[in-house]
N, C-alpha and C positions, 0 to 999 in steps of 0.2 A: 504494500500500500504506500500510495505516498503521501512521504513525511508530511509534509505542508497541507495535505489536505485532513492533516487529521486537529482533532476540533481546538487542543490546545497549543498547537507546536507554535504555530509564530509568534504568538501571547511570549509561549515561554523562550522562544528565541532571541524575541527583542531585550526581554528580562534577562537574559545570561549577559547578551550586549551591553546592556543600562551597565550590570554591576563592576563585569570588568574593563569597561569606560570610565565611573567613576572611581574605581578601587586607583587605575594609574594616572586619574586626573588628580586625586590629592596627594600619591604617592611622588608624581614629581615637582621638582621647584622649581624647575624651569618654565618662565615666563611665559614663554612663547608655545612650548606645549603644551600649555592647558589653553593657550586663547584657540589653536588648533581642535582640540581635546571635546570645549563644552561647545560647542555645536552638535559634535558627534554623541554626547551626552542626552541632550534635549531631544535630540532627534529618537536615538533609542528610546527614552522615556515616554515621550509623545506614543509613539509606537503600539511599545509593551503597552501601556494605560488602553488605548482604543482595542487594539486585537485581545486584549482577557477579557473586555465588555460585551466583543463581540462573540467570544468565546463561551460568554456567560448564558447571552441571550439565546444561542444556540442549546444550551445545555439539556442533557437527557435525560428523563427521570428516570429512579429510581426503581427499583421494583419490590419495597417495602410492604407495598399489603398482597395477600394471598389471591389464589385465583380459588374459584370453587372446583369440586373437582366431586364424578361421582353421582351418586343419586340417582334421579332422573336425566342429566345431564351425558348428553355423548362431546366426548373431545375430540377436535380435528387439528393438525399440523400442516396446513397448507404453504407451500414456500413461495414469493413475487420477488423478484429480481433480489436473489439469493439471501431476502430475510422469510424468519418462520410468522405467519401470524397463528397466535390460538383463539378458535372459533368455538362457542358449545352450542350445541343443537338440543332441543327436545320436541320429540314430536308424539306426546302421549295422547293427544286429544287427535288424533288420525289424520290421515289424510285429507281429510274434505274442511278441515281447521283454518282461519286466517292466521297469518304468520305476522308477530310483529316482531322487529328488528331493532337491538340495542347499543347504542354507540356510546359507550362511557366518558369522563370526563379526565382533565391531567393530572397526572399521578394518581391514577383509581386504578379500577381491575373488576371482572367479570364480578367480583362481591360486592363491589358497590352499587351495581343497577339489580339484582336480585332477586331484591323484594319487591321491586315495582314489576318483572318478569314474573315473578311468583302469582302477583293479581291477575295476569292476565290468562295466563295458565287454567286458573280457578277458573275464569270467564268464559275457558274453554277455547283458548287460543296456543298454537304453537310459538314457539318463540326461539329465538338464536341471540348471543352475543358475541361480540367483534371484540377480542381486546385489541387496543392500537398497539403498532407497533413500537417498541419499547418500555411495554407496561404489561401485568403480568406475567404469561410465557411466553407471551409473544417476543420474538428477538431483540435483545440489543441495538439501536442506533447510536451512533456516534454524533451527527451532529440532528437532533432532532426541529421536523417542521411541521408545521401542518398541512402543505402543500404534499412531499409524500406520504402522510397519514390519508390523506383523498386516496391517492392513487390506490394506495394497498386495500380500504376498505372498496375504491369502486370496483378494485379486481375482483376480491372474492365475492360481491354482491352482484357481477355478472356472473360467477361460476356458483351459485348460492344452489344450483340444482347436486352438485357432488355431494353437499354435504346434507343435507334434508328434501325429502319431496315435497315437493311445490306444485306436481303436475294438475293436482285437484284444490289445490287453495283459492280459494273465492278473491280472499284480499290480501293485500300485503302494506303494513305499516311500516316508518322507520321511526324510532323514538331515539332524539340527542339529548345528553344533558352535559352544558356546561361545554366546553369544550366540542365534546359528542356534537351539540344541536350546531355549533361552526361549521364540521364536516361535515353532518347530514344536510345543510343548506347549502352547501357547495356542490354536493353531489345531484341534490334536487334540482336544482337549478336545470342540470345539463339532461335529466336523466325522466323520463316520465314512468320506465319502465325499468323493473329487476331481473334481470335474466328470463324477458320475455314475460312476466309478471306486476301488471298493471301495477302499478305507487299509487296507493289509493290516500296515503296522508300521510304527514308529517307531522309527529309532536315537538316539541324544542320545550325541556327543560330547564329553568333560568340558564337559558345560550349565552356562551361569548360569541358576539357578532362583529365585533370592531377589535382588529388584531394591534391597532397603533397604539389602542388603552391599555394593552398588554407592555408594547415597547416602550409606552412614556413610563410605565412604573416600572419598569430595570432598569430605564434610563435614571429616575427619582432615585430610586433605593442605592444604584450606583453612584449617584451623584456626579453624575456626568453633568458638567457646566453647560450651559446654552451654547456657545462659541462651537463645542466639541459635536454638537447631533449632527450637522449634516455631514461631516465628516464619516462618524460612525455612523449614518444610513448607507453612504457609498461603501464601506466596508461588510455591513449586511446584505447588499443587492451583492456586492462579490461573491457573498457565498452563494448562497440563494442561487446566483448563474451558475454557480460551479455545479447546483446537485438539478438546477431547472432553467438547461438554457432557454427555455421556450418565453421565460418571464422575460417585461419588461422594464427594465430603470426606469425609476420615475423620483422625483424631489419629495414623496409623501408614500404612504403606505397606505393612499385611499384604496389602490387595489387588491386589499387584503382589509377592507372593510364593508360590509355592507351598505346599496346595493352593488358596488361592484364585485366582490364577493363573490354572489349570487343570494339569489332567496327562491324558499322552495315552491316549485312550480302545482304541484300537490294540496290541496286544503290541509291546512294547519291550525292545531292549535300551541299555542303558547302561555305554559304554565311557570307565570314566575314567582320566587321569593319576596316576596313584599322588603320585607327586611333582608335583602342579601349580604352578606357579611364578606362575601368574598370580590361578588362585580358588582355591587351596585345595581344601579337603575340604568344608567347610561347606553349598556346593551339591550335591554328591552324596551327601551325609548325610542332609539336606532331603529329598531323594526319597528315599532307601530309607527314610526314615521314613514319607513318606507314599503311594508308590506303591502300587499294590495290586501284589502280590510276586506271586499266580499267573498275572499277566499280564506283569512286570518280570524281566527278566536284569541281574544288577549284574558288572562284572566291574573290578576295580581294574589296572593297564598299568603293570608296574615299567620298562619301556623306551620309555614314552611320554610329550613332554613336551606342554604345554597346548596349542600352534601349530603343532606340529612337522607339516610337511604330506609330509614326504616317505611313505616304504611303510614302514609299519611290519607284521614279520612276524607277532607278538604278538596285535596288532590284526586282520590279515587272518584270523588261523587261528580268532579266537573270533567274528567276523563267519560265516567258512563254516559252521562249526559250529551258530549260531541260523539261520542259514537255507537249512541243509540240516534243518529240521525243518518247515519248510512244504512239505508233498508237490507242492505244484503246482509249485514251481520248479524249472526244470532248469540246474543250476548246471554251467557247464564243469569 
């Protein structure tokens, strides 16, 4: 692999530079070799400081919570340009079941959408979850986006017939939360069908919709001075081409916010945290501004917090209620 494209090297390249720049800029006394010297100083520094921020923002999570495993649950290892993702299928309510589809949120795992896969289960639906790649078991990425998180979940959700029968499913849902409802809005956008399998809706659970809310607070929490962001954007569009030359440079990151984005092309509802603790309002604001409303259900959840995975009743009762308006489902 090479060195340079791996997510920390130049960070720490420039930082080896920085030190042994200044370790023989104060080690000599001569005058004129250090007027030489701190150019070469600043310069590495400048450097190291932008490449670890952009190294930061890149960064992969972890794989700290478990995945389920077992039960009712069947596990799949499907491989997309030579990462694993883990898929779980269940299909106990048979063949002739609607199938809804779970895309979890950053740093989560097939355990934290669960319980809400469990209600629908009860309701007499099939259901599958996606863990993204590099969460779970799904593989390792080095420098994580959510631009290949699209890709890997649109692959296996055109190949969604290897891993469960679909040939008799009446409907098919995608439910995102958090993260999830980003990539299922991206995907809808493009996509009206799932491996030949009508997208009859989209739920989005308090969704991140605007990815720049995300870059202003690494930029905040870094403390990257105002002078330094456009700087450090051209080094994140660097990467960014390196893993998607198809993208294009631009001076803002509208095109990784909604609507350029995308939004889902499918009737949707959108179930958010009143009190979200993690995004805010800001992204559910964003869509109801730009959603098209005679296709969009907005509902705001005063008993609902951003992660909270267990049952919440609030949320189950305005779930039944949008779809018990699709006549083809037969809701337990």
């Amino acid at each position: 692999m090479d060195l340079m494209n791996r997510r920390w090297s130049r960070g720490l390249l420039f930082t080896s530079a920085f030190l042994c720049l200044i370790s023989v800029f104060f080690y000599t006394d001569e005058s004129l070799y250090r007027i030489f010297i701190l150019p070469l100083v600043l310069y590495a520094l400048y450097n190291s400081y932008l490449e670890l921020v952009v190294a930061k923002i890149f960064i992969s999570p972890n794989n700290s919570k478990p995945s389920i495993e077992g039960g009712i649950w069947d596990s799949h290892l499907p491989q997309f340009k030579s990462l694993r993702s883990h898929i779980l299928t269940t299909n106990v309510n048979g063949e002739n079941a609607p199938i809804v589809i779970f895309i979890h949120g950053w740093r989560s795992t097939s355990l934290s959408v669960v319980d809400r896969a469990e209600w629908f289960i009860e309701k007499g639906w099939n259901a599958v979850i996606i863990e993204l790649i590099g969460h779970g078991k799904s593989s390792h990425i080095d420098r994580w986006n959510a631009i290949s998180a699209v890709e890997h979940v649109e692959h296996h959700l055109n190949h969604l017939d290897t891993f469960i029968d679909i040939s008799h499913s009446p409907e098919l849902f995608v439910y995102g939360h958090s993260m999830g409802g980003f990539i299922a809005s991206r995907i809808s956008s493009t996509n009206s069908k799932v491996n030949n399998l009508q997208w009859t809706g989209t739920i989005l659970e308090s969704p991140l919709m605007m990815y720049s809310e995300i870059y202003d607070e690494i930029a905040n929490t870094l403390l990257v001075p105002k002078i330094l962001r456009k700087p450090l954007l051209r080094r994140v569009y660097r990467e960014v081409l390196q893993m998607h030359p198809e993208v294009q440079v631009e001076d803002t990151l509208e095109q990784f916010n909604i609507p350029k984005w995308g939004l889902p092309r499918a009737p949707t509802l959108c179930l958010q945290a009143s009190n979200d603790n993690r995004l805010g309002r800001i992204h559910y604001d964003a869509l109801h501004q730009h959603a098209e409303h005679s296709r969009t259900t907005f509902h705001l959840i005063e008993t609902l917090s951003h992660s909270g995975a267990k049952r919440n009743a609030e949320r189950e009762n305005l779930l039944l209620n949008w779809l018990s308006e699709f006549d083809s489902l037969l809701l337990k």
